[in-house]
C-alpha positions in Angstrom: -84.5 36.1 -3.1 -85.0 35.3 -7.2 -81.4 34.5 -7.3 -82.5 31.8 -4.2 -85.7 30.7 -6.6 -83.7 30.5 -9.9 -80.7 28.5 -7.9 -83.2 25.5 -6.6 -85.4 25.5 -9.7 -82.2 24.8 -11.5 -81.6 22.0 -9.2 -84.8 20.6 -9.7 -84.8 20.6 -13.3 -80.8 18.8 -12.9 -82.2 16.3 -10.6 -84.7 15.4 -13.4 -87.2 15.3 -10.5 -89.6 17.9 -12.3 -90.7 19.0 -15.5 -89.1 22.4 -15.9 -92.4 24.3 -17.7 -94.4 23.7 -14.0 -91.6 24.4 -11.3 -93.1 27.5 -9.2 -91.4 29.4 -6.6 -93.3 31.8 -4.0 -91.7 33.4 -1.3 -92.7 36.2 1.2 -90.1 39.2 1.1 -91.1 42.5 1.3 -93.2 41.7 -1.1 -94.5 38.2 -2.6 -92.0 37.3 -5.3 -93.3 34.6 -7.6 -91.1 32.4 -10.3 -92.6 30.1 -12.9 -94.3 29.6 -16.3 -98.0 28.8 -16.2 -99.8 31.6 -14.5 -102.1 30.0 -12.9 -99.9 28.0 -10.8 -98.1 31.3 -9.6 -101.1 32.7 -8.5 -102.1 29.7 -7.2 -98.8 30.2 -5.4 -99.0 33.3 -4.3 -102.3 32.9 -2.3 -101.0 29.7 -0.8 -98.0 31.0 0.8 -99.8 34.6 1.8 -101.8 32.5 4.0 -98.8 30.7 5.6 -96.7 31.6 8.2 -93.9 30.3 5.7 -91.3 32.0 4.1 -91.3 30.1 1.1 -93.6 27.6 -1.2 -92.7 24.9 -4.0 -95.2 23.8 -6.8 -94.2 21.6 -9.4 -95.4 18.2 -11.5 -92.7 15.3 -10.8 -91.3 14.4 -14.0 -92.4 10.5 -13.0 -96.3 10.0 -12.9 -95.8 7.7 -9.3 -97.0 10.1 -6.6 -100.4 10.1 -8.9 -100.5 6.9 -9.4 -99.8 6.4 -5.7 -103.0 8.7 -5.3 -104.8 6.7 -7.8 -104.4 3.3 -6.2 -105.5 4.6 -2.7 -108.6 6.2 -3.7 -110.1 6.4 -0.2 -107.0 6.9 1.6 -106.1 10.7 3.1 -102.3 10.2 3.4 -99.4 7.7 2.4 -96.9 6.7 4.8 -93.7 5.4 3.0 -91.1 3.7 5.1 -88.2 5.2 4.1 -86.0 7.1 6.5 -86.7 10.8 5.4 -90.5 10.1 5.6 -90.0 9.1 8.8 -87.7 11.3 9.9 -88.7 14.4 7.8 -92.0 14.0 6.5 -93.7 11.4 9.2 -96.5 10.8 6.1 -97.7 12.7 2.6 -101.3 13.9 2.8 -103.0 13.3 -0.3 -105.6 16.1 -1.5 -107.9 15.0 -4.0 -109.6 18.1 -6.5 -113.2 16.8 -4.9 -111.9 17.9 -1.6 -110.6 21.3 -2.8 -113.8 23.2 -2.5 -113.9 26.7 -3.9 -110.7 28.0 -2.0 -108.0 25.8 -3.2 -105.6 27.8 -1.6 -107.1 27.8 1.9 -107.7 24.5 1.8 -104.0 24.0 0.7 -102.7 26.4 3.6 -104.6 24.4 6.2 -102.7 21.3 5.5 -99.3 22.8 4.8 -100.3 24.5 8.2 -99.0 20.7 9.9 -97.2 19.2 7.1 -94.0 20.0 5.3 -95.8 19.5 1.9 -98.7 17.5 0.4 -99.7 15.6 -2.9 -102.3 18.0 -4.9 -104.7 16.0 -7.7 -104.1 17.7 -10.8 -101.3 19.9 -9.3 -98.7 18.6 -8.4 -96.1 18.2 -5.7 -96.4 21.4 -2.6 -93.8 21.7 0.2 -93.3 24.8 1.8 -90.1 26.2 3.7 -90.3 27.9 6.8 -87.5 29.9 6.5 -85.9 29.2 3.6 -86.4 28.7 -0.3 -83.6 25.9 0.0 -86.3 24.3 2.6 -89.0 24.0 0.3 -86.7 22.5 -2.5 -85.5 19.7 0.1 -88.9 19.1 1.3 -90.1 18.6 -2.5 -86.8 16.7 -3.2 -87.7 14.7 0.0 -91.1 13.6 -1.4 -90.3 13.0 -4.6 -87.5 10.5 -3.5 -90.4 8.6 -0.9 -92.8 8.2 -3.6 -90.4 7.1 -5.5 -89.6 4.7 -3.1 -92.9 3.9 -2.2 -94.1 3.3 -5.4 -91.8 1.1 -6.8 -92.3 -1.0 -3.8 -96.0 -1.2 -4.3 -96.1 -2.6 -7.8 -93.5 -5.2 -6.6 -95.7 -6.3 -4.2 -99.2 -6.2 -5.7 -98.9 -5.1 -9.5 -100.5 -2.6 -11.4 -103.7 -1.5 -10.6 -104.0 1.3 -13.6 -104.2 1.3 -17.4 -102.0 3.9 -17.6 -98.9 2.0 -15.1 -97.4 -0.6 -17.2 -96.3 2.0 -20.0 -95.5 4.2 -17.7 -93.2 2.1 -15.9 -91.9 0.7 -19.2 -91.1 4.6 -20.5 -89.7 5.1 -17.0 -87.2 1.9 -17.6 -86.2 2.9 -21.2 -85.9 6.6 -20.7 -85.8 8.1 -16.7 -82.9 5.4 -15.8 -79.7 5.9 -16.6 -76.8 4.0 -16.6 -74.4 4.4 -13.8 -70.7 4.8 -14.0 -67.6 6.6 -13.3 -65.9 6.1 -16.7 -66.1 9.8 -17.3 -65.1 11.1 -13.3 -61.6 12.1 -12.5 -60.4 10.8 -9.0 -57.4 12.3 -6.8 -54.9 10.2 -5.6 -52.1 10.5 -3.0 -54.1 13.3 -1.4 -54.5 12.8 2.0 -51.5 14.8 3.3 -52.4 18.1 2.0 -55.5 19.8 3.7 -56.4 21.6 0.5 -56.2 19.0 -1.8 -58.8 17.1 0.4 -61.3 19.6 0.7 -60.7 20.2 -3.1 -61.6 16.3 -3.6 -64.5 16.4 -1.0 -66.0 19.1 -2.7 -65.7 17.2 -6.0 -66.5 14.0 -5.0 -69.7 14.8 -3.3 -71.0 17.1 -6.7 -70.0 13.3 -8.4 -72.6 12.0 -5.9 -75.4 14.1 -7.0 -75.1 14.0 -10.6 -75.2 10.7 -10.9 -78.4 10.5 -8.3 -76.6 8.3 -5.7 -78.1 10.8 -2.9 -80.5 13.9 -2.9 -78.8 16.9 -2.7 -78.9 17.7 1.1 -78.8 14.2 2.5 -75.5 11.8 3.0 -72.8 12.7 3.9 -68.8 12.1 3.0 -65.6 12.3 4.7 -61.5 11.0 4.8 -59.3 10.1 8.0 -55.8 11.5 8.0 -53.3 12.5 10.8 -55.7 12.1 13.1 -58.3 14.4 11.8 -61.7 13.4 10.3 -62.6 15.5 7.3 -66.4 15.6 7.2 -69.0 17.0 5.9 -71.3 19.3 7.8 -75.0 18.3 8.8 -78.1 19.4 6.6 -75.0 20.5 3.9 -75.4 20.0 0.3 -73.2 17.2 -1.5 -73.3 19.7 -4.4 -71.9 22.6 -3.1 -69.7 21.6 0.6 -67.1 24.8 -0.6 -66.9 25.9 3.4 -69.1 23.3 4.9 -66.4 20.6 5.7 -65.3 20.1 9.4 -61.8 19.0 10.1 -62.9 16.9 13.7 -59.7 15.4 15.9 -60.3 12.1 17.0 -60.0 12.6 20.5 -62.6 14.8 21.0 -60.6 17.8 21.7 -62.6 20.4 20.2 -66.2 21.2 19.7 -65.7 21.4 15.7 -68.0 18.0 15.4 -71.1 19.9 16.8 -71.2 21.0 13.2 -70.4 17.5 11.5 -72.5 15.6 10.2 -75.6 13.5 12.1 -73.5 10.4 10.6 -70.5 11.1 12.7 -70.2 8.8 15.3 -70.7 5.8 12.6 -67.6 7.3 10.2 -65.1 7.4 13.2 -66.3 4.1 14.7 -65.1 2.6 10.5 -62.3 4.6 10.9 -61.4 3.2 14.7 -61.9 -0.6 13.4 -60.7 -0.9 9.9 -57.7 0.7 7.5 -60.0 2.5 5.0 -59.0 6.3 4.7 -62.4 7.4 2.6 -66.4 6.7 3.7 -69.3 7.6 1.3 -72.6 7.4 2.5 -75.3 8.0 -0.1 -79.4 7.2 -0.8 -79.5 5.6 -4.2 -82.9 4.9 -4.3 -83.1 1.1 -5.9 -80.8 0.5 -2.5 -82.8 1.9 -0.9 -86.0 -0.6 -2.0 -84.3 -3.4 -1.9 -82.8 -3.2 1.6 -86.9 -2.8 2.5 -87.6 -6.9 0.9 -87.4 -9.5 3.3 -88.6 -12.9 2.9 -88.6 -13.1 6.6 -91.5 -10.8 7.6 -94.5 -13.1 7.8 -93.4 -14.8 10.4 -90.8 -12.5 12.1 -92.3 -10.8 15.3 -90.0 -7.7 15.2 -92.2 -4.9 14.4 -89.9 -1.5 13.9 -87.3 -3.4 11.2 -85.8 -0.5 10.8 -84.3 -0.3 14.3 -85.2 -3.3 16.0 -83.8 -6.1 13.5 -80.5 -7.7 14.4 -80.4 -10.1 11.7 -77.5 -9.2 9.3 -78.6 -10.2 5.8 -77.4 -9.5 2.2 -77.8 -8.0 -1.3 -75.6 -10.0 -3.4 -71.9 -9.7 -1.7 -73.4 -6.5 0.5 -74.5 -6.5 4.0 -77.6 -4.9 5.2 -78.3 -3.7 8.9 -81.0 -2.0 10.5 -79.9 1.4 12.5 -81.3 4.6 13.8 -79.5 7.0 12.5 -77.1 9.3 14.6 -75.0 7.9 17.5 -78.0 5.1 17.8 -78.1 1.6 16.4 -76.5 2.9 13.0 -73.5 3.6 14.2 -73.3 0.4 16.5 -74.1 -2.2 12.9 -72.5 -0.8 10.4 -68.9 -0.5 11.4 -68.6 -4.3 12.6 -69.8 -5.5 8.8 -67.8 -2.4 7.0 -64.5 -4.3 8.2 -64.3 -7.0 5.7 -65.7 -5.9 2.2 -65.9 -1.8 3.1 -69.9 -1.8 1.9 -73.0 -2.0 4.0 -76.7 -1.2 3.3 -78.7 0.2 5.9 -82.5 -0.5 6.0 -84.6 1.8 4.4 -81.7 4.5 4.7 -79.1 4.6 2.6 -75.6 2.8 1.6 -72.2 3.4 3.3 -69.1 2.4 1.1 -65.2 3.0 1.9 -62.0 3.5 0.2 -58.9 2.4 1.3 -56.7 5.2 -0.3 -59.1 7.5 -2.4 -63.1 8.2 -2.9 -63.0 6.1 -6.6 -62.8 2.8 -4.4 -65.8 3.5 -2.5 -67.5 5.3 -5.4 -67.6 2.4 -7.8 -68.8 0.4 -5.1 -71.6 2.1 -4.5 -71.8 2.3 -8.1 -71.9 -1.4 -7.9 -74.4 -1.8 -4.9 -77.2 0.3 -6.8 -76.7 -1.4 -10.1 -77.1 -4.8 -8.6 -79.9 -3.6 -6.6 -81.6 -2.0 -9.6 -80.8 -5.0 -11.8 -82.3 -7.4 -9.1 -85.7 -5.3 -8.3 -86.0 -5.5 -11.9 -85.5 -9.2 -12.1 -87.8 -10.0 -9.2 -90.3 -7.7 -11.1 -90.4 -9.2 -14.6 -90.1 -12.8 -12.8 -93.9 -11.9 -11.0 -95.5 -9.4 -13.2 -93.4 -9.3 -16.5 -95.9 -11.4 -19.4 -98.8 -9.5 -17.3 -97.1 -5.8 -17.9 -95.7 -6.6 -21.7 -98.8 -7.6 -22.2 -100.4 -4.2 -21.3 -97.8 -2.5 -22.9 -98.2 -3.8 -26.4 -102.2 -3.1 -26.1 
């Protein structure tokens, strides 16, 4: 169990998604076994999860001030309901506890909420998830909230600005030191590969660790795969890019065997680009800026679809890059995106994620989603300084 705690507060402190000196780790063993610096937080911790029917609990500060400020902005609201796909599919919304509403028993009133909820924004605490089984489930939970406020955030100020005296420096900080410049300059790609089956689970593997360190998905969401002699290499469902040694599946094309059970939720959407085009590689990643920007349309004042994220059939586009709306399994996902992978091997899908292709290795489709996130980072950006940018300078300078 501490080797579990150490492994996923390591990732944390690689994803740069939380500031190492407040990461805590509580999990019910024989024994409550407890992991982290400030002692109050452990014990904090300790009560928490001792009250839960949960296996394991995750506190920790975000290393990015947004799911306060998201807090701050809302000050009479009880929850925030982001629209990205892993709140809705994961999280449904993020209860927001304020320290007024605390009481005397943080920890029971913490437990009660955690009792329906997967985790919860704490004033003056941080970031709780809990897993129910599993340390690895509380780390995906917190991964999963930090990555919606994120989102959520960032779309906020678009829209309305700052609200706070502390936002515009923050933000500015957040430009000059949290981003960091994507490439592949440094990455070594395989090529003639696809014949061997152990030099394409060797690439898989690496390929999808590429993914992750450069923060082009969260460790256990999107998935990867390669079509050769008629076998789909894929990766498994709720696997982590980071580490797919053994969680691959090699699924025939004909549906001969039950291996896909296993495969990933994105299946049916890889086989369809495979089936309709010549690439041999798919990618399919969250990069969050992608993500954001698939979420902007001028259209929705006066459009009368309500669900966008499932019900829009309008194809539109981020720069040279297509972008669909799509449940995601064998729904409407898998139905959009192969028709608009066919000429350019890139699509966006709202509020999801970004599916690229290669036509003989993983760099093609890499550096295009490279390429979609820079663009879609460079453009928020634009759009940003073009409504807000003398107004946040301004406040910056002060």
């Amino acid at each position: 169990m501490r080797d579990q705690i150490l492994l996923y507060r390591n990732k944390l402190i690689a994803d740069r998604s939380a500031t190492a000196d407040s990461i805590v780790f509580s999990a019910q063993d024989d024994c409550i076994i407890s992991l982290g610096e400030t002692t109050k937080t452990r014990e904090l911790a300790e009560k928490i999860v001792a009250k839960l029917s949960s296996l394991a609990l995750c506190i920790a500060n975000p290393s990015l001030p947004f799911a306060d400020f998201l807090m701050q902005r809302s000050p009479n609201e009880k929850i925030i309901v982001p629209q990205d796909t892993e709140t809705r599919t994961f999280l449904h919304d993020i209860p927001l506890l304020r320290q007024s509403d605390m009481g005397d028993d943080p920890a029971t009133t913490i437990a009660r909420l955690l009792g329906s909820r997967k985790g919860i924004i704490a004033e003056g605490i941080g970031i709780i998830t809990t897993g129910a089984l599993t340390v690895e489930q509380a780390y995906i939970n917190w991964s999963s909230i930090f990555h919606s406020t994120f989102i959520k955030y960032l779309q906020d100020i678009l829209e309305k600005g700052f609200f706070l005296e502390a936002e515009p420096y923050a933000v500015s900080e957040f430009r000059r030191s949290w981003l960091l410049p994507l490439s592949s300059e440094q990455l070594t790609f395989k090529t003639n590969f696809l014949n061997e089956r152990a030099k394409i689970l060797d690439e898989i593997i690496i390929v999808g660790k590429y993914t992750v360190q450069l923060g082009l998905v969260d460790s256990f969401f999107g998935n990867i795969s390669c079509s050769t002699n008629n076998l789909l290499y894929i990766s498994q469902t709720a696997s982590s890019l980071d580490n797919l040694s053994g969680c691959i599946d090699p699924v025939p094309f004909e549906n001969s065997s039950t291996v896909g059970i296993t495969a990933s939720s994105e299946l049916a959407a890889h086989r369809k680009i495979y089936e309709s085009t010549e690439y041999k590689t798919i990618l399919h990643g969250h990069p969050r800026f992608s993500v954001i920007m698939s979420m902007i349309c001028k259209d929705k004042d006066f459009c009368h679809v309500e669900d966008c994220w499932k019900d829009c059939k309008k194809v539109r586009f981020l720069g040279d890059t297509p972008v669909v709306a799509g449940e995601i399994g064998a729904g409407g996902l898998a139905k959009n995106v192969p028709p608009v992978m066919a000429t350019g091997g890139r699509a966006i899908v709202y509020g999801h994620g970004v599916f690229t292709a290669g036509r003989t290795d993983f760099k093609e489709a890499f550096d295009a989603m490279i390429e979609i996130e820079t663009w879609c980072r460079e453009e928020y950006f634009r759009k940003f300084d073009q409504r807000w940018g003398d107004y946040a300078l301004s406040k910056t300078d002060q």
